[in-house]
N, C-alpha and C positions, 0 to 999 in steps of 0.2 A: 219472252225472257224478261222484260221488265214491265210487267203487268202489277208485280210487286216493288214498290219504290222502299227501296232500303237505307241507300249510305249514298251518298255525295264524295266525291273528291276529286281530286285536279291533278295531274303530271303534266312532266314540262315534255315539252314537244322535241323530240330524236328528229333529225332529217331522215330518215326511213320513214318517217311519218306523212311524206310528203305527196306520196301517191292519195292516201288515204283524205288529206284535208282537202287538194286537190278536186277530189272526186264530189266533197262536200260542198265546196265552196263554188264549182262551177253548175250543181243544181240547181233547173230554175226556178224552184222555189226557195231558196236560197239568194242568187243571184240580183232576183227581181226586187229585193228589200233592202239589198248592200247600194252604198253609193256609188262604187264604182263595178264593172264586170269586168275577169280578167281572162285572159286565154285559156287553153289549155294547156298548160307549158310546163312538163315534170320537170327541166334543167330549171328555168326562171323559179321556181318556186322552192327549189332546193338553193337558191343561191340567196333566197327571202330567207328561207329557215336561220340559214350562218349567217345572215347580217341582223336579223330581230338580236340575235344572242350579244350582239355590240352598241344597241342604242340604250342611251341614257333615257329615253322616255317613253319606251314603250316594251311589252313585254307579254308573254302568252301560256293559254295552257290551253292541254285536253281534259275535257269536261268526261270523267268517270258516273255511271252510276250503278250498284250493284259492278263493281269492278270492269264493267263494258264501256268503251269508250264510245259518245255518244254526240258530242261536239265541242265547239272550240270560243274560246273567252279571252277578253284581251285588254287591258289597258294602254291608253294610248295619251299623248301631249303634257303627259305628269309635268307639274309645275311647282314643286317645291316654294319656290317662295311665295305664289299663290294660292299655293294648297289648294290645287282643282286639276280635276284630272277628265279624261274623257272613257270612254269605253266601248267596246262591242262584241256582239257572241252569235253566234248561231246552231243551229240543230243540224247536224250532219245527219243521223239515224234516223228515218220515218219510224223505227217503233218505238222512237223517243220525243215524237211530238206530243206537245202538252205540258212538261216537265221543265222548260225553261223558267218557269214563274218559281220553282223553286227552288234552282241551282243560283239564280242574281243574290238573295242575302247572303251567303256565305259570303261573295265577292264583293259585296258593298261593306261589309264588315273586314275584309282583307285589308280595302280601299282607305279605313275611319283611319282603322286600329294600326295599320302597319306600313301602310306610304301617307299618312298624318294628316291627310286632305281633311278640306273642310264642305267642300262641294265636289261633287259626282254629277257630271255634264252624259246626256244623252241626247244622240240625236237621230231621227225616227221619220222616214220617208211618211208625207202627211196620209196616203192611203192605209197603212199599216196599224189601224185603230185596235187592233188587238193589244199590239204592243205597249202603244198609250196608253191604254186601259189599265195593265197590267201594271206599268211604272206611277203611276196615277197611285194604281192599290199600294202600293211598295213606299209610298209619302215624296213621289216627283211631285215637284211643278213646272208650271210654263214657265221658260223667259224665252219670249217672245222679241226681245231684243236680242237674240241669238240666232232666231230664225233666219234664214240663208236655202237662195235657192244655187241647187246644181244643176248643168248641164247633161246629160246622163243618154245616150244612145239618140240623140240629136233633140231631145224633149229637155224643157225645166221642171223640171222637180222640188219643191218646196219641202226643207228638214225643217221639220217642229224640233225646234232646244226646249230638254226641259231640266231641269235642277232638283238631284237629290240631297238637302241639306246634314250634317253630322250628326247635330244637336236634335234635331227630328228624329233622325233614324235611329239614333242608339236611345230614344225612348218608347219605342215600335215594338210590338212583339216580334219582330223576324231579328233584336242585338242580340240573343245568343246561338246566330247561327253560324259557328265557325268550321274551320276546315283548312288544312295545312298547304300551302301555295309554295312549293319548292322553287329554290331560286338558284340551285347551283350551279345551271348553265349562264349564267345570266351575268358575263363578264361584272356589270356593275349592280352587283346586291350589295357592295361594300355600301350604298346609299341608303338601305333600310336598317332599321335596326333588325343585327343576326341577334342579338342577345333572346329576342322575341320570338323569331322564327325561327331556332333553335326547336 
């Protein structure tokens, strides 16, 4: 079904959706690159759903491609007055591995252009060199002054921080990759400009 890559786009996440991300998110290849592992728990993560919809600094969607929904993207620690924000996503769909590399510029462009950031923070379990690779192409850097290790299923684990700058990216071929990031569940979009995301 998606042998042919056509169109990009994001919806916001229904609690009925809960089974389905669920199912994504507790895959082990999935699981094993997240920082944290969570249960299996449909009630717990339906109760995640309705409270994502009330935080002031974080926020989510389903990653569409060819109108299939494929996996899930998130901004996370937005910082307004710091203008830095954090982020993470993953591939739900095995016949959507590979396609992540070109779902992130839309959402780094959401990121510039529409919650005003100046830096886009990633951080990236040190075995995960794919990844790195990928945000490397994308015009990341180290800051290594951000690296932090976690405890993670009784082992440390070492997250490489790396730093996508604005002024960078939106001189990169991937600034005109946009795409519409609905915010209507999202008690507080009153904080972005709607004039924009109109």
């Amino acid at each position: 079904v998606l042998k042919k890559f056509k169109m990009v786009t994001f919806r916001e996440i229904n609690i009925s959706d809960a089974k389905l991300l669920l199912d994504w998110r507790t895959k082990n290849r999935v699981t094993k690159n997240m920082n944290t592992d969570i249960p299996y728990d449909l009630d717990e993560q339906k109760i995640f759903l309705e409270s994502s919809r009330k935080k002031k600094t974080y926020y989510h969607w389903i990653i569409r491609i060819n109108n299939i929904d494929i996996g899930h993207i998130n901004f996370s620690n937005w910082n307004k007055k710091n203008k830095t924000v954090f982020w993470g996503m993953y591939i739900g769909e095995d016949s959507a591995l590979g396609l992540g590399g070109m779902v992130t510029p839309f959402f780094y462009n959401f990121c510039f252009k529409y919650l005003k950031v100046e830096s886009i923070f990633a951080e990236v379990i040190y075995f995960n060199t794919k990844i790195i690779d990928l945000h490397l192409l994308h015009g990341y850097e180290f800051s290594p002054k951000n690296d932090r290790i976690i405890l993670k299923n009784g082992k440390e684990l070492l997250l490489v921080s790396l730093k996508l700058c604005r002024s960078k990216f939106l001189k990169s071929k991937f600034k005109n990759f946009e795409s519409h990031f609905p915010l209507n569940n999202w008690v507080h979009s009153d904080l972005v400009n709607k004039r924009i995301l109109s």
